[in-house]
N, C-alpha and C positions, 0 to 999 in steps of 0.2 A: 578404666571403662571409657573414658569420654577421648581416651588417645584412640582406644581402638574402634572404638565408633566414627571416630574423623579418619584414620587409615581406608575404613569398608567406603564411607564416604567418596573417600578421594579416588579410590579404585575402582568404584560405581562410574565417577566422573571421567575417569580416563579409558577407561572400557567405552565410556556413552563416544567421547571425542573421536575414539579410533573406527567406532561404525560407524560413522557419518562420514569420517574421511574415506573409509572404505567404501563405502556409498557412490560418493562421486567421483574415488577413482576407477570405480567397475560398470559407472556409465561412461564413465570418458573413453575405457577402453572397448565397451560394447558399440559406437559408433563412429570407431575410425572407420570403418568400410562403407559405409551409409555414405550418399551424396551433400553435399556441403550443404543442401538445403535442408534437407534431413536433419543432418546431425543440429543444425542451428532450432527448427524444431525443437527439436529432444532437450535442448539445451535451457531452452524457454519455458520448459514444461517439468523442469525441475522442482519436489514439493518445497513451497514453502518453508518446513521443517531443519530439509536437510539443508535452506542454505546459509539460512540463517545459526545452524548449528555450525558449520564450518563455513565462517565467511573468507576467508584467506586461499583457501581453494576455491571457495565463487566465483571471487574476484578472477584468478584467473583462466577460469574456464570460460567465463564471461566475455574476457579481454580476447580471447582467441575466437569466441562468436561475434563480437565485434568484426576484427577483421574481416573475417570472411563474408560478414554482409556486405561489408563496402565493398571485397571485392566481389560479388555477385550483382553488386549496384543495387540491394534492396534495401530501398528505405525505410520500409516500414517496418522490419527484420532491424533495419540497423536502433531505430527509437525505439523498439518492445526492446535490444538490447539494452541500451543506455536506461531507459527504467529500472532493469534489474540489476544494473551496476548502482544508480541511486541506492536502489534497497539495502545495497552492499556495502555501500561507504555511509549510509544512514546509520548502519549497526557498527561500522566500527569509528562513530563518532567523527565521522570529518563532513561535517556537516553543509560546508563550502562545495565538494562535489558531488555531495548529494544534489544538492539544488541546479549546480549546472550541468548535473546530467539530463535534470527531471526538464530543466527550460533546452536542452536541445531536442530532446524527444517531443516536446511540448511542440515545436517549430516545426519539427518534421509531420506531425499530425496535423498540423495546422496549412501547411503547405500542401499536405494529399486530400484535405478537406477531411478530415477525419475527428469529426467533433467528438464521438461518444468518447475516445482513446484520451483527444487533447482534455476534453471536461476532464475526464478520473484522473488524469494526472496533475492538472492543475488542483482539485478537487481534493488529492492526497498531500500532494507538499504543501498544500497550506494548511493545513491540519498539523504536518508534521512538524509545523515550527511556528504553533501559537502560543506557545509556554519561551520563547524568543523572540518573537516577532509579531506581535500579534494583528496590527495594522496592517502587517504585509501577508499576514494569514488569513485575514477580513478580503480582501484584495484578492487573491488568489483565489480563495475559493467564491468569492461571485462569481471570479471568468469562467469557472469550472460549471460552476450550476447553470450559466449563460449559455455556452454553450451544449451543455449533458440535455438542456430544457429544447435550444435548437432540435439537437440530435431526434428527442421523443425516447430518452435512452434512462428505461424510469429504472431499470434494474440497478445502474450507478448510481442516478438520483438518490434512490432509496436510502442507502451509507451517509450520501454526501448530505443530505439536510439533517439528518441525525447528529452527525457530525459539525456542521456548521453553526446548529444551534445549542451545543456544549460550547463556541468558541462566542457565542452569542454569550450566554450565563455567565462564561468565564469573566468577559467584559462588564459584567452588571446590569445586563440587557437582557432581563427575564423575560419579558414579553413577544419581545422579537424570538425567543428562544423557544417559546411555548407556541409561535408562531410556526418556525420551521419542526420543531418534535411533533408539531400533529400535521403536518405536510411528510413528513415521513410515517407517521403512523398509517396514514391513509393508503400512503403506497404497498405498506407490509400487508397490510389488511389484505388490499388487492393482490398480492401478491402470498399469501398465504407464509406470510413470513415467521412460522409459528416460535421462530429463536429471536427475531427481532422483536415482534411484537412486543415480549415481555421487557424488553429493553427500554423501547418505546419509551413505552409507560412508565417504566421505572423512572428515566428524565423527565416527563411529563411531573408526575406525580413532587421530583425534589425541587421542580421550578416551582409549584405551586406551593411548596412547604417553606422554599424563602419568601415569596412574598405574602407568606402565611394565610394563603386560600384555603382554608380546610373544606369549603361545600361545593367547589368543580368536581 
């Protein structure tokens, strides 16, 4: 029973592998005829889902949107690239180019004056590696909210403070945690954030349960 249960399993699994391969080889071949800007596009706007499902093909579909921003000379095509190659090597654990993809793209928004793009990606990689790093995750995502707060770019913000103040808790730094979870509650509010919201709170509510507030 439990062999043939793990067989339908593994067959499930290998079926799921194969669409997603098939996925991104039937957009790769729907936009060879596209113009090089086009297809770089396309490439960028790939679901989340499938790339993280086949990162091995990402990667190199990615490497080939690469090139061709440099050679069309866009840079800011070439850093949304280098992002999603992060994501790419973020998933398959090589953790070293994740982060210098995430700081050239970081440089190249930085250089077009492109605060909202530089915050969320400083904003994510520090996030990404507060369970390793966590000073240099403290670190990064200030520059990220420094800048996102510059930009007026509250839809980023909204994540990033959420997010910053679980790196807060994590630290033992309840307050300051309970501080930025209701700087993002307020943004959801305003922003009708009816999936966040609930999240909000839910951090809101376990900071207040370590430092055992039962009447906030």
């Amino acid at each position: 029973m439990i062999k043939g249960c793990l067989i339908i399993c593994l067959s499930f699994f290998a079926s799921f592998l194969i669409a997603q391969t098939n996925y991104l080889d039937s957009v790769e071949q729907s936009i060879q005829n596209l113009s090089a800007e086009d297809q770089i596009k396309a490439v960028l706007n790939l679901p989340y889902d499938k790339v993280v499902a086949n990162t091995t093909k990402a990667e190199t579909i990615y490497l080939e949107a690469l090139n061709k921003s440099k050679k069309l000379n866009n840079q800011e095509f070439e850093a949304d690239v280098y992002n999603q190659l992060a994501l790419v090597y973020g998933f398959l654990g090589n953790y070293d180019k994740r982060i210098g993809y995430n700081i050239k793209a970081i440089k190249i928004y930085e250089k077009l004056g492109n605060k909202s793009k530089a915050g969320s990606t400083y904003g994510g990689l520090g996030f990404s590696m507060y369970r390793r790093d966590i000073e240099k995750a403290k670190m990064y995502m200030q520059k990220g909210m420094k800048q996102l707060e510059e930009a007026k770019d509250y839809e980023a913000l909204n994540p990033t403070y959420d997010n910053y103040g679980i790196v807060q808790e994590v630290s033992g730094n309840v307050d300051s945690a309970i501080f930025y979870y209701n700087k993002a509650l307020v943004l959801k509010r305003n922003q009708n954030d009816s999936i966040g919201i609930p999240f909000a709170l839910g951090h809101l509510s376990g900071a207040y349960l370590v430092k055992k507030d039962f009447t906030t």
